[in-house]
GUSE-206169 format. One record per residue (C-alpha): x, y, z; residue in three letters; residue number from 1. Coordinates in steps of 0.001 Angstrom, whole numbers, plus 500000, padded with zeros to 6 digits. Example, Ala and Ser with C-alpha at 12.3 -4.5 7.8 and 13.67 -1.06 7.14 Angstrom:
BEGIN
- u,v,w,rest,nr
- 512300,495500,507800,ALA,1
- 513670,498940,507140,SER,2
END
This chain:
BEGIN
- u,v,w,rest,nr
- 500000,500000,500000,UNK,1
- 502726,502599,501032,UNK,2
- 504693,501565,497590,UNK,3
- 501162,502257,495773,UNK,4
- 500969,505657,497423,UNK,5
- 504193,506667,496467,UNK,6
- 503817,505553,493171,UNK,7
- 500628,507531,492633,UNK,8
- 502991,510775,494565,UNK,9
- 505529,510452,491878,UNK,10
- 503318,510366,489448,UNK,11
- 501170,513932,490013,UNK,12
- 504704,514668,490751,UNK,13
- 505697,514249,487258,UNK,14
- 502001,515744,485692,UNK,15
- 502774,519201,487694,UNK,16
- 506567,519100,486414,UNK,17
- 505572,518267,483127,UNK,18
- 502658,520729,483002,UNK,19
- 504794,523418,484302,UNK,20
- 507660,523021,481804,UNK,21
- 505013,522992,479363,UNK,22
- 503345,526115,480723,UNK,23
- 506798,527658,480679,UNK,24
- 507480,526831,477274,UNK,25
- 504515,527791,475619,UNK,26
- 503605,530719,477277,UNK,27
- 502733,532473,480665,UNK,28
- 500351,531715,483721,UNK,29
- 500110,534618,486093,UNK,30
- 497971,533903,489424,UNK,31
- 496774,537618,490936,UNK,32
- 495538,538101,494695,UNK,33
- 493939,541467,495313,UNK,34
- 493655,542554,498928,UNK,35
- 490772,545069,499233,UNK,36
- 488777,544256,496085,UNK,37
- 486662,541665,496113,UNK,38
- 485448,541864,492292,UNK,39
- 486036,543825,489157,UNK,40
- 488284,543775,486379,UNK,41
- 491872,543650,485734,UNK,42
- 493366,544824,482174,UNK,43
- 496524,544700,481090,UNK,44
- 497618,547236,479131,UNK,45
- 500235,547572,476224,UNK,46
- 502574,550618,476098,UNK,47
- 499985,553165,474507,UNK,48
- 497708,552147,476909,UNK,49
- 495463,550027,474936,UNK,50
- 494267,546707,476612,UNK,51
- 495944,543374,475670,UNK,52
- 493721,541625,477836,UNK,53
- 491212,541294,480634,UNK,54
- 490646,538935,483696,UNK,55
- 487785,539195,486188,UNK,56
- 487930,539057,489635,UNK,57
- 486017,536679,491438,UNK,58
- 486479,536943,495644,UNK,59
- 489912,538571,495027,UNK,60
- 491725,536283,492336,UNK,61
- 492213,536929,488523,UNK,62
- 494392,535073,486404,UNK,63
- 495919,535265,482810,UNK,64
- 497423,533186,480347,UNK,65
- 498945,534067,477561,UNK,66
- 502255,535046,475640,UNK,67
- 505413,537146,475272,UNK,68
- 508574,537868,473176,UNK,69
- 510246,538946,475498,UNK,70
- 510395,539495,479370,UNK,71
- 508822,543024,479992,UNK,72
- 507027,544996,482271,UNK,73
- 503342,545653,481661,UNK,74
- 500704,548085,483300,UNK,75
- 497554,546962,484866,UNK,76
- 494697,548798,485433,UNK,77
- 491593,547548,487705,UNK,78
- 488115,548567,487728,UNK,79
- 486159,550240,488640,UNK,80
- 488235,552295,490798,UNK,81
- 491591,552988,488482,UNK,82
- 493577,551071,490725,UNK,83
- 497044,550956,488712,UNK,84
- 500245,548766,489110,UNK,85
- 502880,547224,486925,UNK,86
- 504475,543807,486860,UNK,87
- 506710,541649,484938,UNK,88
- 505521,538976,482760,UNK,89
- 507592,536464,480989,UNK,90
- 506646,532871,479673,UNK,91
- 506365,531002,483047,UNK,92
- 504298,530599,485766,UNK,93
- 503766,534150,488022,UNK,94
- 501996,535040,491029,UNK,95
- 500741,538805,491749,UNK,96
- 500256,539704,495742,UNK,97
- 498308,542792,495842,UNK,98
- 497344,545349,498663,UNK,99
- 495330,548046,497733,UNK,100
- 496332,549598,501631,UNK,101
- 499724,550167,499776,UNK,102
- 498244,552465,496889,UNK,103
- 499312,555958,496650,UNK,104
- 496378,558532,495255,UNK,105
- 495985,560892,493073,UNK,106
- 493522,562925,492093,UNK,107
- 493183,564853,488825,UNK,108
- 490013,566476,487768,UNK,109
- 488800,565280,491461,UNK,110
- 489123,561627,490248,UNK,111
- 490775,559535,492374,UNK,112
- 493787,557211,490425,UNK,113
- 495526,554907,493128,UNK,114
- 498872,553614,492212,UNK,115
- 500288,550359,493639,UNK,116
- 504154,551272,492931,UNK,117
- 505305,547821,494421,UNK,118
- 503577,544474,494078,UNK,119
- 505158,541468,495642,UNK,120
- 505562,539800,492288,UNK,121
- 507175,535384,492565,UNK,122
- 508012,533806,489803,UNK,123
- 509537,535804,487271,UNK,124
- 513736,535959,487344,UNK,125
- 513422,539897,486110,UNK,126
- 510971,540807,488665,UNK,127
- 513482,539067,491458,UNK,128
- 516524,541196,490241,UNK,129
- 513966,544384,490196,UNK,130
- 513365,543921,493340,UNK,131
- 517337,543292,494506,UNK,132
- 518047,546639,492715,UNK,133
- 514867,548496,494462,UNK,134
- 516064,547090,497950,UNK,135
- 519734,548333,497332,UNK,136
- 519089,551622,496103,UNK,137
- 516683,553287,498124,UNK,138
- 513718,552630,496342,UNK,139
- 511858,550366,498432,UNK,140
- 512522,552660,501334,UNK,141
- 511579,555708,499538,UNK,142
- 507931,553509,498653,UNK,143
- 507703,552929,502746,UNK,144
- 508165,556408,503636,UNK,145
- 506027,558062,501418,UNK,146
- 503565,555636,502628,UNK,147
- 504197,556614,505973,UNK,148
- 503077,560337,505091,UNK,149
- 499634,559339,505158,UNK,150
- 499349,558532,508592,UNK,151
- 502302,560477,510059,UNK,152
- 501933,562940,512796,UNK,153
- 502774,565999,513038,UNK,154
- 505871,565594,514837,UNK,155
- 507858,562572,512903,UNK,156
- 506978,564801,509500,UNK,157
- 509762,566582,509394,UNK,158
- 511974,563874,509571,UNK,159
- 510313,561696,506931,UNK,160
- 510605,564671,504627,UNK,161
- 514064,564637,505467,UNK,162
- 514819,561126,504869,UNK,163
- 512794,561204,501366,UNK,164
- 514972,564397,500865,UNK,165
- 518265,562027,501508,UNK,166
- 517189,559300,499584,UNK,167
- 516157,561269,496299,UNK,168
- 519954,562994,496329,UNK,169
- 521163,559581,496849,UNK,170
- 519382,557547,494636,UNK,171
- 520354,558368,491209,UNK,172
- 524316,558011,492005,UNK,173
- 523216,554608,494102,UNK,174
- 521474,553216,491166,UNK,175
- 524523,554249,488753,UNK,176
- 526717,552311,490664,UNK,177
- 524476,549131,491364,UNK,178
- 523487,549202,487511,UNK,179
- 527484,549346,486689,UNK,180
- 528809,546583,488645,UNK,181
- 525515,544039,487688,UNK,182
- 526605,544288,484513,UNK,183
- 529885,544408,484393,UNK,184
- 529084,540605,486181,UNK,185
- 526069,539753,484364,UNK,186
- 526526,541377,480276,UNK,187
- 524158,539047,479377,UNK,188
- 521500,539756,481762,UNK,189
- 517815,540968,480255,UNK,190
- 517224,542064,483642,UNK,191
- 520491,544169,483139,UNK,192
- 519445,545625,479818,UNK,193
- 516210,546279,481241,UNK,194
- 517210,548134,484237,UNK,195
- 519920,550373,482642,UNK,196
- 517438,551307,480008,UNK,197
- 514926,552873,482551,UNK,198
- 517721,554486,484499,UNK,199
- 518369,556095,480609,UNK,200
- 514710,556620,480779,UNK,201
- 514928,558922,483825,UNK,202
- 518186,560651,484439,UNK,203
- 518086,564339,481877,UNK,204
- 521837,564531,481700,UNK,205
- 522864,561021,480248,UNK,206
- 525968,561415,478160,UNK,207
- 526285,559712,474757,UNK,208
- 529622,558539,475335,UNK,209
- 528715,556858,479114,UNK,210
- 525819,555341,476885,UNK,211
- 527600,553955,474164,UNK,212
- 530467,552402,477114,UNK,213
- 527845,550906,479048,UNK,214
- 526249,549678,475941,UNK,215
- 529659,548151,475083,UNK,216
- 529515,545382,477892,UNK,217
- 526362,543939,476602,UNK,218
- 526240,540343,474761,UNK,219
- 524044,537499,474045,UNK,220
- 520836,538040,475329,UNK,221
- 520890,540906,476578,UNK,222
- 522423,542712,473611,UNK,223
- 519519,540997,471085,UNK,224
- 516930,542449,473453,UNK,225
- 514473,545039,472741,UNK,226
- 515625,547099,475330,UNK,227
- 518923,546919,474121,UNK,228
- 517335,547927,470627,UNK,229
- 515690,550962,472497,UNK,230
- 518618,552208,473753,UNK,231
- 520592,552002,470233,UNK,232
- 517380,554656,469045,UNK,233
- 518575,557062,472022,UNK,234
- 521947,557575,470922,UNK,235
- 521365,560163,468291,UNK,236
- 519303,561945,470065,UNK,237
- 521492,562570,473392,UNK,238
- 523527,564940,470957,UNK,239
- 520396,567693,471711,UNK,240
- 521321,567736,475614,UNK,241
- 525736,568329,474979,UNK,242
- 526632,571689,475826,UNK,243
- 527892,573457,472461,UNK,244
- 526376,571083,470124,UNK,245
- 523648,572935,467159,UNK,246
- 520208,572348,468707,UNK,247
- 518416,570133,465551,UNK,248
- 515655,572475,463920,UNK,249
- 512425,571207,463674,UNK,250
- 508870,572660,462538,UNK,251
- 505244,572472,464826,UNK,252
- 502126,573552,464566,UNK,253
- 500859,576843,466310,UNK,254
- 497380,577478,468033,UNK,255
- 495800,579199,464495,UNK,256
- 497747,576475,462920,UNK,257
- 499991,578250,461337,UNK,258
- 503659,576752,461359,UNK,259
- 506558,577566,463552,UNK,260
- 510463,576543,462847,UNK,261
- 512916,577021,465573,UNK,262
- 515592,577789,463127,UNK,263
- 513512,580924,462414,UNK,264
- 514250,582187,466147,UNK,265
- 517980,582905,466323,UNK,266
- 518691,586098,467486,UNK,267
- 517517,585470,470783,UNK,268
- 518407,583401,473274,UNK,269
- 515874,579967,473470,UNK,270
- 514029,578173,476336,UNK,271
- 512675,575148,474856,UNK,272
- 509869,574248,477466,UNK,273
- 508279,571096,477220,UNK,274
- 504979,570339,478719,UNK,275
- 501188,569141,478600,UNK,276
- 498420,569842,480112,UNK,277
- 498059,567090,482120,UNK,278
- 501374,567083,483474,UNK,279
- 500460,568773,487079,UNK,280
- 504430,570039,488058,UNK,281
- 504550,571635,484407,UNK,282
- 501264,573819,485200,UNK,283
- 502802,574673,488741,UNK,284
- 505637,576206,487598,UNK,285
- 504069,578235,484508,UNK,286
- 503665,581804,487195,UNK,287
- 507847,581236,487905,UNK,288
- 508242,581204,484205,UNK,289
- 506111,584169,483397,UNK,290
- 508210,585942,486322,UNK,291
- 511455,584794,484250,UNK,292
- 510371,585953,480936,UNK,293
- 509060,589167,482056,UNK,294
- 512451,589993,483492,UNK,295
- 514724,589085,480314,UNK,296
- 512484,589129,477615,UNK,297
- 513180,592778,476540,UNK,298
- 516583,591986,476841,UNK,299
- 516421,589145,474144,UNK,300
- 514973,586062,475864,UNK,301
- 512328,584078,474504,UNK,302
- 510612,580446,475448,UNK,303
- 509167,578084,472919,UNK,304
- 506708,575849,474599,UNK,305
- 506195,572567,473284,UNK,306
- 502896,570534,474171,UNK,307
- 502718,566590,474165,UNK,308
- 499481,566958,474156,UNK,309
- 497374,563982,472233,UNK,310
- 494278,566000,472166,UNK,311
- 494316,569384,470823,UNK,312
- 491146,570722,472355,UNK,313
- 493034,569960,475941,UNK,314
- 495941,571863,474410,UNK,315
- 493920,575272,473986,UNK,316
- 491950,574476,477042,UNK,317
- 495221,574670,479073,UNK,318
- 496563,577692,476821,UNK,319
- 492951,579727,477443,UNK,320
- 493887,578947,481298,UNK,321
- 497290,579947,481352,UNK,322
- 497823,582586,478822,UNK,323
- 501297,582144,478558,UNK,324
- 502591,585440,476816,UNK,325
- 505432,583679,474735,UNK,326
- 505522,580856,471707,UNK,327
- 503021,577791,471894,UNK,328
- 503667,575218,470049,UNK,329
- 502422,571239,469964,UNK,330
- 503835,568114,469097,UNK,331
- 503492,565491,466884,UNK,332
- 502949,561994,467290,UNK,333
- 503961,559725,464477,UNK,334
- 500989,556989,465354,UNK,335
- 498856,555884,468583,UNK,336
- 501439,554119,470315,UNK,337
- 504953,555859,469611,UNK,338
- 505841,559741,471460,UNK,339
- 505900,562919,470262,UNK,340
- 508674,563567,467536,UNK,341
- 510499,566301,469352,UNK,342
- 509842,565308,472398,UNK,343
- 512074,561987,470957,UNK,344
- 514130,563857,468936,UNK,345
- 515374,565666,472368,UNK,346
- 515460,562876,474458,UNK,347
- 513003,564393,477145,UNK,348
- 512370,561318,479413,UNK,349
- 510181,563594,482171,UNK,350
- 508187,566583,482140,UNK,351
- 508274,569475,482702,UNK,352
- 512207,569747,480514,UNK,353
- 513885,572233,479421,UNK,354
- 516959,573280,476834,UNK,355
- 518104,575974,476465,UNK,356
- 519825,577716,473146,UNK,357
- 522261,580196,472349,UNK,358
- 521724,583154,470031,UNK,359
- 522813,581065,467498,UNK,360
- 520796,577569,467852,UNK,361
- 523547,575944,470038,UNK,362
- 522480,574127,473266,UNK,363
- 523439,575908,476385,UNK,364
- 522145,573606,479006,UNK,365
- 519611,571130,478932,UNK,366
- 517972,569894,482061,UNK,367
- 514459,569315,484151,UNK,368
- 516061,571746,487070,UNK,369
- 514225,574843,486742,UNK,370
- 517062,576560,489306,UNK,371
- 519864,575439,486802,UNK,372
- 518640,577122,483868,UNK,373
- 517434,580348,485385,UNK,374
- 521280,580607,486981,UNK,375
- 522296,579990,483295,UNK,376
- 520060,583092,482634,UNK,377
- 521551,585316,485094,UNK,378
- 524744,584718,483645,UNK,379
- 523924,585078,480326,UNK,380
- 521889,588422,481444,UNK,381
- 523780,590059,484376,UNK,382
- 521887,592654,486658,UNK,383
- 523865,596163,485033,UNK,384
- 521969,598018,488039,UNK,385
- 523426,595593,490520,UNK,386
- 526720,595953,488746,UNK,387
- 526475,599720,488817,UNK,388
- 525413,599961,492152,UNK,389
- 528293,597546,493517,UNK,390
- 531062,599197,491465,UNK,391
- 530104,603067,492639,UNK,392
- 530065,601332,496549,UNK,393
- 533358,600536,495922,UNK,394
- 536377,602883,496575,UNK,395
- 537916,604406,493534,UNK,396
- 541716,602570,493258,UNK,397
- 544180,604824,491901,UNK,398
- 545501,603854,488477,UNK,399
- 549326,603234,488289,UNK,400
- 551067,605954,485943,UNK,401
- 553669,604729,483268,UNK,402
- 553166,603176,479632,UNK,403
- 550289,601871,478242,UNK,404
- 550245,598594,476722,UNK,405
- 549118,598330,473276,UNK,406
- 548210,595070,471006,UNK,407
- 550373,594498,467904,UNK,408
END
């Protein structure tokens, strides 16, 4: 009887094994737990936002099945509610842990759009070296503590503030280094290629050349990757964001359509702003901007604003709200699912962005810190009144008598 039963053990044994390899190989099998929603519907959604495919949820669970190319991470999106998170799916069997206590809110247009930014996520190898690198850097703290702000008194504010202060200095030079020495041991990683292209994704003042070393290290895998693929399209465009390089021309539409080419504004010195609508931070800091143009504008400082809006009617919504006294312009998008052509073309991986030109087209500085650029400004524009006024404080120095010296 025992020798039956373990018979009959390694058997299902061998079913499971065989019907997981098979699972594996022919696709992908994720298992979802939702804690807080009970039922609904999960989508998963492909980089434009349009939805692969759907799962309900019945007492919590969802699954899908289905498969990929490649390893990659994919947005969800559950309703009602627009309850958002992301996880990685690759052809194997995955399990999503969801707690909707964890979600972050924000509102827009008094609509409420919670965002899980961390799942617990078993199964995938990506999602497991995601996580390492999250844990490393920072990022897994920085999720906890601006968690914490939620329910944080008054007194232990200031020093979560503080610590989300710390780790957002930090975190970019952590994740440089962690990024560096994974794959300078793993070249062949995806999770590697993956990783290093979001950092791309997110840091303004990538350099072409660190780019092109890192992308040096890469083989097998890794290097036939899409990401890796993504990252060869960057290239060209990091020239737009080197200090002394010609700013590439390009030509928008206006608001009464008629056409605008940058080339057509030399003369003046050129804040390329780019923007949308929807992009909260960008409308914050349009009153700074209007205090920074009014200051230098006479004295031959212009800003081109450039909208990624998709909808044009939210475009001149936003422009009737703002009335932004300088150069509106809007972007293009080549098709439904790729980004705005300039916005590519310069590389702009976050908004609000900005770049800023020479009299003569040539990039000055290009960056999302507003500070940076408006010190660039005052140097390019010094205060002659402050000037004056420090100079006549000043004691007069007599001048030394003898021979002049004269140029050749």
């Amino acid at each position: 009887m025992r020798k039956l039963v373990t018979i009959c053990f390694l058997f299902i044994f061998f079913i499971f094994r065989v019907n997981a390899q098979t699972t594996s190989n022919s696709g992908y099998v994720i298992n979802g737990t939702i804690t807080g929603i009970d039922s609904g519907v999960v989508r998963m959604l492909a980089g434009n936002r349009s939805v692969i495919d759907s799962a309900i949820i019945v007492n919590g669970k969802f699954a899908f099945k289905g498969k990929v190319d490649f390893p990659e991470r994919r947005a969800f999106m559950i309703m009602p509610g627009n309850w958002s998170f992301r996880g990685f799916v690759e052809d194997t069997v995955i399990a999503f842990n969801i707690d909707t206590a964890d979600a972050m809110h924000q509102y827009s247009n008094k609509i409420d759009y919670p965002i899980m930014w961390q799942i617990k996520e078993t199964g995938s190898e990506l999602a497991d070296t995601y996580t390492q690198y999250e844990n490393e850097t920072g990022m897994t703290d920085y999720y906890s503590l601006i968690r914490r702000l939620k329910t944080a008194k008054k007194d232990s504010l200031v020093y979560i503030k503080n610590e989300l202060d710390t780790i957002r200095m930090q975190g970019p030079g952590k994740q440089k280094l962690w990024i560096e020495k994974y794959i300078g041991q793993n070249p062949s990683s995806l999770a590697g290629v993956y990783i290093f292209n979001e950092y791309c994704n997110s840091q303004a003042d990538i350099s072409e050349v660190y780019m092109r070393t890192m992308m040096n290290q890469f083989s097998g895998a890794a290097k036939e990757s899409p990401y890796y693929e993504a990252l060869n399209k960057k290239l060209p465009t990091l020239k737009n964001k080197v200090t002394g390089n010609m700013a590439s021309d390009f030509t928008l539409q206006k608001r009464d359509k008629s056409k605008f080419t940058l080339s057509s504004a030399r003369g003046s010195v050129i804040m390329l702003d780019f923007w949308a609508s929807w992009c909260v931070p960008c409308r914050k800091g349009i009153p700074y901007w209007k205090k920074v143009y009014a200051k230098y504008h006479q004295k031959g400082f212009d800003i081109v604003s450039i909208s990624d809006d998709r909808g044009w009617n939210d475009w001149i919504k936003a422009l009737d709200q703002e009335k932004m006294p300088w150069t509106q312009v809007i972007d293009e998008f080549p098709s439904k699912g790729l980004p705005a052509r300039v916005g590519v073309l310069y590389a702009v991986r976050s908004m609000p962005f900005f770049v800023l030109l020479d009299r003569n087209g040539k990039v000055i500085i290009a960056s999302d810190d507003e500070h940076a650029v408006t010190k660039k400004l005052a140097e390019i524009f010094p205060d002659r009144a402050l000037t004056t006024k420090i100079r006549t404080a000043l004691p007069e120095v007599p001048r030394p008598r003898g021979k002049s010296v004269s140029k050749s």
